[in-house]
N, C-alpha and C positions, 0 to 999 in steps of 0.2 A: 220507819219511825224511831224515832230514839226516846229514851227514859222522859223527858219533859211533855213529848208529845201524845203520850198515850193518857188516854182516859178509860173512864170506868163504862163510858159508852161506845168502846172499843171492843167491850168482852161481848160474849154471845148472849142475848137477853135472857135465856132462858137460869143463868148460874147466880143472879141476884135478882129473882123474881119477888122476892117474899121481903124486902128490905127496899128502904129508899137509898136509890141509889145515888145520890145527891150527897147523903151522906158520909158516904163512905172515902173514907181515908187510906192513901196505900201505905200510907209508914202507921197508923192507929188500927187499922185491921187486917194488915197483912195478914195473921194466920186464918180469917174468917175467910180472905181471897183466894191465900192457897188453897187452903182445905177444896172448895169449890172447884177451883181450877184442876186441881187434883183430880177430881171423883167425877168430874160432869164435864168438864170444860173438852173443847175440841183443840185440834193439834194449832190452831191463830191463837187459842187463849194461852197453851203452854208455852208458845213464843214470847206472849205479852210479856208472863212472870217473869218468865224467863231475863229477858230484857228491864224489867223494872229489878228484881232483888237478885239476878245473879244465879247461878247453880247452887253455889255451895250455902248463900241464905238460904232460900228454900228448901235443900238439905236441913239445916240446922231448926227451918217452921215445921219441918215434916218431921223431924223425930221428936217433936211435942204433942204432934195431934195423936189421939187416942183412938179412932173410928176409922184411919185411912184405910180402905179397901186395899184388897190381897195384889190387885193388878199396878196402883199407882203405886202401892209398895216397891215390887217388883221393879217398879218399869226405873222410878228414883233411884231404887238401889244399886239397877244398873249403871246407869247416868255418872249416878255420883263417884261408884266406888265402893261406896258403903256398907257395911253386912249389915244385912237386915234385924238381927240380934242387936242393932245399934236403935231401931225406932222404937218407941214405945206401944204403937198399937202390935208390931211385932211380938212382943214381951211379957204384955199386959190383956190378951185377947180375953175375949169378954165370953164369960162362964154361960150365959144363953145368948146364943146366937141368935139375930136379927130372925123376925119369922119369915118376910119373904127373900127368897135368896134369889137375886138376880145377878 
């Protein structure tokens, strides 16, 4: 598939359960995609992004998001290159932690 061909009914059902998916825009909500695709998505969805914005975009959506988990961090950081002292949930970890830790 290439960039044109993918749709939002390509991703796995379960990462845009709580939104209408009709609506959704990949250049208007790209970081709401990433985020998802980041933290819940399987290894077809990190293809999708992947193929829609590129490594080094979703680099650039991922060190805005505030809440990415320790492992999507990790796994980007590798990917990209990047130090992790470059994301902002990196930077900015949040004074109480979530209460269920999975």
């Amino acid at each position: 598939m290439n960039k044109q061909q993918i749709k939002i009914s390509d991703f796995s059902p379960h990462l845009f359960w709580d939104v209408n998916k009709k609506e959704l825009d990949f250049e208007k909500h790209k970081t709401y995609i990433v985020n998802r695709v980041m933290q819940y998505g399987l290894y077809r969805d990190w293809k999708n992004i992947k193929q829609i914005y590129g490594l080094s975009q979703i680099t650039e959506i991922a060190k805005n998001i505030r809440d990415l988990d320790k492992k999507s961090l990790a796994f980007l950081s590798l990917l990209s290159g990047e130090s992790q002292n470059t994301f902002r949930c990196y930077t900015q970890t949040q004074s109480m932690q979530k209460h269920w830790n999975f």
